[in-house]
N, C-alpha and C positions, 0 to 999 in steps of 0.2 A: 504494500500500500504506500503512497506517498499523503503526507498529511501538510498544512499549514500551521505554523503556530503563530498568533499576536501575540505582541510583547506589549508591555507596558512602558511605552519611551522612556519618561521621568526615571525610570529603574538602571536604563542605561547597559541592558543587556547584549542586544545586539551587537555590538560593539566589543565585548567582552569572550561573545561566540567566536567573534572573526579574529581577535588576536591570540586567540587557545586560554585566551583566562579560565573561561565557563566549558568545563566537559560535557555537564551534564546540565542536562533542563529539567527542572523539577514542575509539575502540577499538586497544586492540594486543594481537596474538595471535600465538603459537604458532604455530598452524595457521587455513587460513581457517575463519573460523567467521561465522554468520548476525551483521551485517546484510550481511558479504560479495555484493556482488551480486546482493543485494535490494533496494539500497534507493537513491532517484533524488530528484532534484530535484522538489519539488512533492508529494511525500509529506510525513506530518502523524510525528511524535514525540511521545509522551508519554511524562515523565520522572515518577518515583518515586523517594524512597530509601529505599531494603529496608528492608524490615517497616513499611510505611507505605503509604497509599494514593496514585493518580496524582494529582495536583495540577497539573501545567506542563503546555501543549503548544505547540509548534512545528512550522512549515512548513519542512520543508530546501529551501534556495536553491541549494546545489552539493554534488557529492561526491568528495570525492580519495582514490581508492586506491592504499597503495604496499604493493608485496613486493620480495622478495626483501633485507628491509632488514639494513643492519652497526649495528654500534654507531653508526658515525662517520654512517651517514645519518640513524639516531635521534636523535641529538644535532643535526644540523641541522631534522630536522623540530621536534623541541623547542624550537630557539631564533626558527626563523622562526615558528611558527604556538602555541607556550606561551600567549602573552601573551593571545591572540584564544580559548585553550581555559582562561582562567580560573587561569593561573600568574601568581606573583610569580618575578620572575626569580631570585629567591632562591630559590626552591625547584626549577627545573632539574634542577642535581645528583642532588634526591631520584627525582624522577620520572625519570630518566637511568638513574640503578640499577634500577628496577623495570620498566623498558622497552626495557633495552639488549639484550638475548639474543631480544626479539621479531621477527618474520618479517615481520608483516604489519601494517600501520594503515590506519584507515579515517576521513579528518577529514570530517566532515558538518557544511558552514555552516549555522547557524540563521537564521532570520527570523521575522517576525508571530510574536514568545514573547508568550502570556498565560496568567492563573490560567486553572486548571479547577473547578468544583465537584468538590470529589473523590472518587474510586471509587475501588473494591476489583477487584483483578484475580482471577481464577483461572490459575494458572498449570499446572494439571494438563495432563499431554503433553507440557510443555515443556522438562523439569527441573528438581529443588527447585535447583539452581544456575544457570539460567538469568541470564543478567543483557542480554538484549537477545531480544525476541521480535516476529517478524514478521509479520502478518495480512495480511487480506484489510479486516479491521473490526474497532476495536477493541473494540466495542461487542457483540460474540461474548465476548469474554475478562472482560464486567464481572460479579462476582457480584451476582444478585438478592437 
């Protein structure tokens, strides 16, 4: 499958994928929500930060799913796997607050990151909040 991910500009991630800071892309959810169990080793990523076109794409190398998480196992997943998802350990805490009441995370290793000439998505069907969409092709989702 090849997926899209939106980033959160302000966050400053994208930028983080391209210089190898960020290995890994982490999701944390509420409930499962898509790339939940879509999405495998050997699949392609491509990253955007909202309101902006695709730019980055990456091969995922592995995928770790956890549920049923507490605070105390967010907190461990944050202090083992932060550094490899593009934290200064100094910023934990913040990211601790904003992901402690979460269920579910999904850390996906990156590999082979390079630029893309960059395109425009359509995101119709998927929801104007979408921030993670799953294909078959990306190349279905580019506007002409």
């Amino acid at each position: 499958m090849e997926h899209v991910a939106i980033m959160k500009k302000s966050w400053g991630l994208t930028e983080k994928i391209l210089s190898g800071q960020k290995t890994i892309e982490s999701r944390w959810y509420a409930n499962r929500s898509v790339p939940w169990d879509k999405i495998a080793a050997g699949d392609t990523v491509y990253f955007k930060n909202s309101g902006e076109p695709v730019t980055i794409k990456a091969t995922v190398g592995k995928v770790l799913q956890f549920s049923e998480l507490t605070p105390k196992i967010v907190q461990e997943l944050l202090y083992k796997y932060g550094h490899d998802d593009g934290l200064e350990q100094s910023e934990i805490p913040r990211f601790f607050q904003i992901f402690k009441d979460k269920k579910y995370s999904i850390l996906i290793f990156l590999k082979d990151v390079s630029s893309v000439a960059p395109f425009e998505i359509n995101k119709r069907g998927f929801g104007a909040m979408a921030a993670w969409i799953s294909v078959d092709r990306v190349s279905t989702l580019k506007k002409r």
